[in-house]
ZAFIDO-865395 format. One line per field, with one value per residue: residue number from 1; residue in three letters; x, y, z of N, C-alpha, C in turn. Coordinates in steps of 0.02 Angstrom, whole numbers. Each point is the difference from the previous one (the first is absolute). Layout:
BEGIN
num: (NUM	...)
residu: (Ala	...)
n.px: (X	...)
n.py: (Y	...)
n.pz: (Z	...)
ca.px: (X	...)
ca.py: (Y	...)
ca.pz: (Z	...)
c.px: (X	...)
c.py: (Y	...)
c.pz: (Z	...)
% end
This chain:
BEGIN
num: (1	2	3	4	5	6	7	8	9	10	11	12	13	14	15	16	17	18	19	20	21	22	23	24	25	26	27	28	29	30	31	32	33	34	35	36	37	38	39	40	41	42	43	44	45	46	47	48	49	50	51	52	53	54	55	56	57	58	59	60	61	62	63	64	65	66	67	68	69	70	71	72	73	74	75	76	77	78	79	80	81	82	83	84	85	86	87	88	89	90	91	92	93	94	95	96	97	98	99	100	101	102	103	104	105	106	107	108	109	110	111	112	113	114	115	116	117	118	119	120	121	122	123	124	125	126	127	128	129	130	131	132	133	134	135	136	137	138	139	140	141	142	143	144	145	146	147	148	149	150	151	152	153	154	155	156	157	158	159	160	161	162	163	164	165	166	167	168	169	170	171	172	173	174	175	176	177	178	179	180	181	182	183	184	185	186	187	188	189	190	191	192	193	194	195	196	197	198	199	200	201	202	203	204	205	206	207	208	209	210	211	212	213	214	215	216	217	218	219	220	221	222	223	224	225	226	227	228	229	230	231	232	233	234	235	236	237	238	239	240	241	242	243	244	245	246	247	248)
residu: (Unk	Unk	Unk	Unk	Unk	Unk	Unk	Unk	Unk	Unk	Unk	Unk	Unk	Unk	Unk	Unk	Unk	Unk	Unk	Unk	Unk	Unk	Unk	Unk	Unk	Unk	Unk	Unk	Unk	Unk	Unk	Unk	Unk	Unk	Unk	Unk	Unk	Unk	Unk	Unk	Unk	Unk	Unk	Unk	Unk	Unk	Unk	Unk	Unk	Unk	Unk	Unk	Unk	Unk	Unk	Unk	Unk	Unk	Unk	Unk	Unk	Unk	Unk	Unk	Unk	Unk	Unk	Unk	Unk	Unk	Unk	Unk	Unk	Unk	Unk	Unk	Unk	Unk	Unk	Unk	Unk	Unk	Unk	Unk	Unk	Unk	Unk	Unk	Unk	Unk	Unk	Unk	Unk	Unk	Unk	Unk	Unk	Unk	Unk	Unk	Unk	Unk	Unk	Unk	Unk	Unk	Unk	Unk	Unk	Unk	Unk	Unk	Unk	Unk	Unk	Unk	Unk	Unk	Unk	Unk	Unk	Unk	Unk	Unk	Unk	Unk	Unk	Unk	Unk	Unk	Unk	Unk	Unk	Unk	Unk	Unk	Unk	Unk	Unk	Unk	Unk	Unk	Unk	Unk	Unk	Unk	Unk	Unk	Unk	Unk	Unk	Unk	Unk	Unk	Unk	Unk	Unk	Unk	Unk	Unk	Unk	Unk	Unk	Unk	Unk	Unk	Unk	Unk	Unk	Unk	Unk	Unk	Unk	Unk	Unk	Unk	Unk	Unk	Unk	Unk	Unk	Unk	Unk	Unk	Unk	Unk	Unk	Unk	Unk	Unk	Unk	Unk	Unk	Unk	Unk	Unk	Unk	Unk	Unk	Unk	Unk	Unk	Unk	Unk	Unk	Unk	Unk	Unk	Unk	Unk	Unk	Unk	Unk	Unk	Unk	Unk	Unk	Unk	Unk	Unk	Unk	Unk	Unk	Unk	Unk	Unk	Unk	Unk	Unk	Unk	Unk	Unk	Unk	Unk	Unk	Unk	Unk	Unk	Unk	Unk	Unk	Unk	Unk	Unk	Unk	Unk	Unk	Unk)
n.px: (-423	75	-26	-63	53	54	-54	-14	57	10	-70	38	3	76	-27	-62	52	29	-8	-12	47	-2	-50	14	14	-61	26	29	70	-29	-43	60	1	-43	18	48	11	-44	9	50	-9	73	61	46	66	8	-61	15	-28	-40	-22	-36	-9	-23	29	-14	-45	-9	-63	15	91	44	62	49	26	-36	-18	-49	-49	-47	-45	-54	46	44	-20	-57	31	-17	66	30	26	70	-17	-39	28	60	-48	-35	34	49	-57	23	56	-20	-31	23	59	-38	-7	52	14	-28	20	91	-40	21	-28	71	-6	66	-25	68	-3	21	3	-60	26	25	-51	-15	-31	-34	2	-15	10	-69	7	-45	12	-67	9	37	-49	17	-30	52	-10	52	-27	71	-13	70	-45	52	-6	80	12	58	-25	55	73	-11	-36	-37	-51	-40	-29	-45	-24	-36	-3	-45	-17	-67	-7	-56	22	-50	29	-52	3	-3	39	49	12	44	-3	54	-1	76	6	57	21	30	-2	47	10	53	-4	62	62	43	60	44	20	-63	-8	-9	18	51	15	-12	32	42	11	9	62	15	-22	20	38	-3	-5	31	46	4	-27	59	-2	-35	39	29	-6	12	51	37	18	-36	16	33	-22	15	75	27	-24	32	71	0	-19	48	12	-13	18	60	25	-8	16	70)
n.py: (566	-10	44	-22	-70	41	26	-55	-7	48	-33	-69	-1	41	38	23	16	-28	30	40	-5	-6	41	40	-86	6	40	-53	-35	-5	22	-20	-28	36	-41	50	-67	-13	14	-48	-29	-15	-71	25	-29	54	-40	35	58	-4	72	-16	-10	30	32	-43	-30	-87	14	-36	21	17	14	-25	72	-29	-68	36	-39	-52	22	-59	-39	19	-50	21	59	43	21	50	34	-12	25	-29	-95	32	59	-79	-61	39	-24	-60	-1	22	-36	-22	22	-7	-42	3	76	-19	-54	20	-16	-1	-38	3	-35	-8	-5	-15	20	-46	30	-14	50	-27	15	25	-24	21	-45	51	-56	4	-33	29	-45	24	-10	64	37	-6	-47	-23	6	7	38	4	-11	-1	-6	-1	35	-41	61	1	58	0	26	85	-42	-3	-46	19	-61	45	-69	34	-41	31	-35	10	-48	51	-16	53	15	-7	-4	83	8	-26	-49	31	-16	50	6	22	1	33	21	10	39	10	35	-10	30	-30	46	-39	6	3	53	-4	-40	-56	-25	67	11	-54	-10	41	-12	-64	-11	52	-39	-42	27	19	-34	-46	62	27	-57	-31	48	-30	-61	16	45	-51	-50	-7	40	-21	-61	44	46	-37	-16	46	19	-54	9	52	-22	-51	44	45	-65	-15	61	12	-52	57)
n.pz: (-1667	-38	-83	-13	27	-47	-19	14	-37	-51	12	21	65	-32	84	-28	-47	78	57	-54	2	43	25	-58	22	-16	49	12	-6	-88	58	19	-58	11	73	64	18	63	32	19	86	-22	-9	-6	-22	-43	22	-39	46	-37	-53	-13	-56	-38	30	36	-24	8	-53	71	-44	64	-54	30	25	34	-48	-44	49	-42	27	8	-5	-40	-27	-28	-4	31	-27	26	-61	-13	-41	-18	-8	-8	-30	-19	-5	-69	-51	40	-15	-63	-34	59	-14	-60	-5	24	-57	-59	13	43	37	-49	-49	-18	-56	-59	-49	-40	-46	-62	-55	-33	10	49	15	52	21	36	60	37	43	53	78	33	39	7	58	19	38	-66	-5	-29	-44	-7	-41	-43	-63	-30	-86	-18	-50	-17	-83	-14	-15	12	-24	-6	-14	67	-4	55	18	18	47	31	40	55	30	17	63	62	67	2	25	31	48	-28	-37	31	-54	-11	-59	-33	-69	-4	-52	3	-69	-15	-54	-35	-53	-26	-25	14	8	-15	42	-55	32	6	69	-43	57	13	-44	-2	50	-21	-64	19	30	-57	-37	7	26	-46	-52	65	31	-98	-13	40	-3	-53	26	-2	-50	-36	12	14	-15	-94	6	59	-54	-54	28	4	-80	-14	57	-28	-53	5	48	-49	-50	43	13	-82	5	45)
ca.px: (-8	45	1	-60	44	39	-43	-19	61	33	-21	19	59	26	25	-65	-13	19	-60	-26	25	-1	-45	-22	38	-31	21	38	46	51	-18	28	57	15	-14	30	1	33	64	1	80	8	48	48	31	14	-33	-15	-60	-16	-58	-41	-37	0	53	55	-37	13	-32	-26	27	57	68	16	34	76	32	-30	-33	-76	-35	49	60	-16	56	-28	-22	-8	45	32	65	42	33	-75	-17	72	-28	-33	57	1	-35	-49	42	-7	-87	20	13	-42	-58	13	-20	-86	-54	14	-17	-29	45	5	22	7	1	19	0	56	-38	46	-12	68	-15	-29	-85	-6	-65	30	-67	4	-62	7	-53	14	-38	-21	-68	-59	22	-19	52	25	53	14	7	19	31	45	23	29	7	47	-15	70	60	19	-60	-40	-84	-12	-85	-6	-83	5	-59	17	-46	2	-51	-9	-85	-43	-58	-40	-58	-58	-7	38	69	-18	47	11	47	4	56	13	45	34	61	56	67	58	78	51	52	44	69	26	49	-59	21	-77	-29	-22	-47	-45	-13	-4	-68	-83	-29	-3	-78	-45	11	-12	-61	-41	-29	-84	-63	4	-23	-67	-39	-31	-45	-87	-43	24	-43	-66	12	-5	-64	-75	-26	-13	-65	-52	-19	-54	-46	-47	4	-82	-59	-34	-39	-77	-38	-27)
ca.py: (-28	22	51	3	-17	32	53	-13	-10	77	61	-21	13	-74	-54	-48	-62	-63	-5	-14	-66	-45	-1	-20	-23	8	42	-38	42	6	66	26	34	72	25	-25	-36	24	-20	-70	-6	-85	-19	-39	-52	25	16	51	7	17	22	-61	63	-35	5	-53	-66	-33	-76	2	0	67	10	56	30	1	-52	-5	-63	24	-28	-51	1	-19	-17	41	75	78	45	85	-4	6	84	28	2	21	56	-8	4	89	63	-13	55	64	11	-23	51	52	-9	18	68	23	-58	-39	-76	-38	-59	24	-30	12	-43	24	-44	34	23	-9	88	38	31	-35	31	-8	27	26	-22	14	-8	8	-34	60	-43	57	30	-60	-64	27	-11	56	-52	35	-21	42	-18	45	-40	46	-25	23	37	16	-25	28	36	-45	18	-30	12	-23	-10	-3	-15	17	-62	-16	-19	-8	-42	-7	-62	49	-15	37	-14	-69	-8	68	-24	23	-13	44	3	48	-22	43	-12	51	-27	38	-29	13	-5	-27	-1	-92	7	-2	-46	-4	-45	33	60	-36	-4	64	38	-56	23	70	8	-45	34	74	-23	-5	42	29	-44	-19	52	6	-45	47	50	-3	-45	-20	59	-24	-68	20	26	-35	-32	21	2	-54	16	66	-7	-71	33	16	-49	-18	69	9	-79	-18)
ca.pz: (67	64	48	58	41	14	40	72	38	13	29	57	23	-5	54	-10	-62	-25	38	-48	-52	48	13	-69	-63	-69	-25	-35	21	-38	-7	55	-43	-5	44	31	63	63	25	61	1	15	45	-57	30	61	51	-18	-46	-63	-19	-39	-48	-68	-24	15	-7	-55	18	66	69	-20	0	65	-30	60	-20	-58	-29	16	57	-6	-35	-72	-31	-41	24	-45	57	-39	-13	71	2	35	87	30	0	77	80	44	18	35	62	-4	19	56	24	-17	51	73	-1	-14	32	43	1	-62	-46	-82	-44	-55	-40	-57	-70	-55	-40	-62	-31	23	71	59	60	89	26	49	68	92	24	77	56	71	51	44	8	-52	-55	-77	-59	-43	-42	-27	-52	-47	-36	-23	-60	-14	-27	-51	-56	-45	27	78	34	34	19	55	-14	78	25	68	24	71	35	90	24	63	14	75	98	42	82	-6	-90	-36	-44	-69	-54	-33	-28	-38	-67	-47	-75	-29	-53	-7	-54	-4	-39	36	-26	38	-11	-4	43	61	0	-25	51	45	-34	-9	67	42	-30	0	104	16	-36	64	61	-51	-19	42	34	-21	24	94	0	-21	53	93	1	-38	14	83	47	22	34	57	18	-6	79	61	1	11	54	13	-36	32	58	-11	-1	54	18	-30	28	73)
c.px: (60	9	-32	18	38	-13	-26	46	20	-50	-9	64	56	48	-66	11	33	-86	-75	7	-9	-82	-37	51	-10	36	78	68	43	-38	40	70	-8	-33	39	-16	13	82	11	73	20	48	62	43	56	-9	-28	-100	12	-64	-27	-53	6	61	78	-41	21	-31	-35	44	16	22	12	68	75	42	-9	-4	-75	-6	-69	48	-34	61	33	7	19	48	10	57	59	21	-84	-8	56	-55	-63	22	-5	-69	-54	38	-5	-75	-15	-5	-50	-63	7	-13	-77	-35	5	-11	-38	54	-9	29	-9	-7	3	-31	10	-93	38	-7	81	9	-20	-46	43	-43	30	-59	17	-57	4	-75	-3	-50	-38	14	-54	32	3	75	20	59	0	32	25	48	31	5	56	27	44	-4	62	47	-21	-87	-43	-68	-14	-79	-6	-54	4	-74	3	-83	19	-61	4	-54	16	-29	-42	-45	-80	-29	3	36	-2	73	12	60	-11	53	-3	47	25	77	51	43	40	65	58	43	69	71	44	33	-37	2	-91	-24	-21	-57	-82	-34	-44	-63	-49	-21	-25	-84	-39	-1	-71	-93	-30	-2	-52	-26	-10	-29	-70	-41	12	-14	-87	-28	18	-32	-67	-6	-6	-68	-64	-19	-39	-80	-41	-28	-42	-56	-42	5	-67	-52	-26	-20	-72	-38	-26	-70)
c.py: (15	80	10	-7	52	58	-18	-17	58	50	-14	26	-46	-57	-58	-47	-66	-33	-5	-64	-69	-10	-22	-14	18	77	-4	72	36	86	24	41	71	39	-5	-42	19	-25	-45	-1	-67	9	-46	-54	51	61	96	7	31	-10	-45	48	-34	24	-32	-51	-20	-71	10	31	97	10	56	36	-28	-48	-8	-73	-9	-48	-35	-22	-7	-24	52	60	56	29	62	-44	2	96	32	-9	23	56	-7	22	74	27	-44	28	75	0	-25	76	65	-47	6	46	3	-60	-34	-83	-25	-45	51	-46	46	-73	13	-74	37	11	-43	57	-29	55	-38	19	-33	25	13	7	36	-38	18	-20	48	-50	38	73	-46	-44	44	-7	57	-59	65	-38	48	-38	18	-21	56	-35	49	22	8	-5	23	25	-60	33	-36	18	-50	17	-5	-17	-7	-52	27	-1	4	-41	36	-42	76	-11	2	-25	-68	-2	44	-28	57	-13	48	-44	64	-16	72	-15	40	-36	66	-36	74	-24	-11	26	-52	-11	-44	-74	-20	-26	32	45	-18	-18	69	38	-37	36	70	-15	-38	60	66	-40	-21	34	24	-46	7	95	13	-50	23	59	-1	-86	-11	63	0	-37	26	20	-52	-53	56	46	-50	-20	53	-45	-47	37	43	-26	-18	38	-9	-64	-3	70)
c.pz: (43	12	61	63	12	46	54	56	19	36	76	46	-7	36	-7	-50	7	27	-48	-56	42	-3	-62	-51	-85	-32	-20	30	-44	-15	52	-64	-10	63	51	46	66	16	39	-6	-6	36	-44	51	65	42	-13	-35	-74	-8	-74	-44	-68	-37	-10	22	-79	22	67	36	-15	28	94	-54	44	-10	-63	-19	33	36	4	-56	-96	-36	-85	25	-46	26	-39	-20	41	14	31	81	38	3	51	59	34	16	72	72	-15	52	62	33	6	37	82	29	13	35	42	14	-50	-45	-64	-55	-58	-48	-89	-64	-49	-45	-85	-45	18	76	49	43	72	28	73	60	31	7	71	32	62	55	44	-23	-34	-33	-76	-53	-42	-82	-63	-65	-45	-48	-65	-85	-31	-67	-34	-65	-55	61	60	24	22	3	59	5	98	-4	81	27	70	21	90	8	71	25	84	26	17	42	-63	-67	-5	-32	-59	-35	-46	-63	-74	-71	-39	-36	-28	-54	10	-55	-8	-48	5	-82	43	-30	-17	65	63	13	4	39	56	-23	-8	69	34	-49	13	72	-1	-47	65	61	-22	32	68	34	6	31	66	-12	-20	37	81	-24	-15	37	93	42	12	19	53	31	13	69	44	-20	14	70	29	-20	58	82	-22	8	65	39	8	22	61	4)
% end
């Protein structure tokens, strides 16, 4: 039965699945564990947004990166170690930066946790709200598992998942809703220098697989899906300008 669930979740869009869970409680939310969640923003104590995901949820609340405490408050919480979140910290000013380049007006969060292997995962956000030309959502999910093979060698396993959604207005058609999710992997294991300072190194190879991997995508989604997206308004306008042709 939960596979059954599982599949009806995944063959959904997945800015649609909180919207689905809502609508049909029975499908219960613990089919949301091997699926990414849309994205939401919150608001910490000071005064800073932060991005909200299952990835820094615990219980009802999550964690902001900017004070590292959850929201609403817990007395109980889940934190990174103190040498993991000093590695937060850098990489949400690394990834700041890199979202200014490729997305300009958008919210980026990094969010780290320790592994009991001894390694650590993160998950590396975007979300961008567009209001004009069209209403619509862009959100970018990339999560990282990195795990230490011997002294001098690292494995890095990355999941990238790219979510957008447009909504037309149209005099002729009316409202036309489009939404795309594409996923893609990449692993690599890397050998390191003792000499190499591990924090940086780790920064700059995570930003150089994330950077790698979404181009491809932001590239296969305006070539194969946004362009068609373009087309299909303005046939529809031919289309319904015939009809009425042929009526009168």
């Amino acid at each position: 039965m939960m596979d059954s669930r599982q599949n009806i979740l995944k063959s959904l869009p997945t800015l649609k699945h909180h919207q689905t869970i809502n609508e049909y409680p029975q499908l219960n939310n613990r089919i949301y564990i091997k699926n990414d969640q849309p994205l939401y923003l919150g608001q910490d104590a000071t005064g800073e947004t932060f991005i909200k995901c299952e990835y820094n949820q615990y219980k009802n609340s999550h964690r902001s990166p900017n004070d590292n405490l959850y929201y609403p408050f817990l007395e109980e919480v889940i934190l990174p170690s103190d040498p993991l979140r000093k590695l937060e910290i850098k990489a949400n000013i690394v990834f700041a930066e890199y979202k200014k380049i490729y997305y300009e007006n958008a919210y980026s969060n990094c969010y780290f946790w320790d592994k009991d292997d001894g390694g650590f995962s993160c998950a590396w956000l975007i979300l961008k709200n567009i209001n004009a030309p069209v209403e619509g959502t862009w959100q970018v999910i990339n999560i990282i598992d990195v795990k230490q093979e011997d002294k001098y060698k690292f494995r890095y396993k990355l999941s990238t998942t790219v979510s957008w959604k447009m909504n037309f207005k149209d005099k002729v058609v009316g409202n036309i809703e489009f939404q795309s999710t594409q996923t893609k992997q990449k692993e690599e294991g890397v050998l390191v220098s003792d000499k190499v300072d591990i924090e940086l190194f780790h920064l700059e190879k995570i930003s150089q697989l994330i950077e790698d991997l979404e181009c491809l995508l932001r590239q296969n989604q305006e070539r194969v899906y946004v362009d068609k997206t373009k087309q299909i308004p303005a046939r529809c306008q031919r289309a319904s300008i015939t009809q009425n042709l042929i009526i009168k």
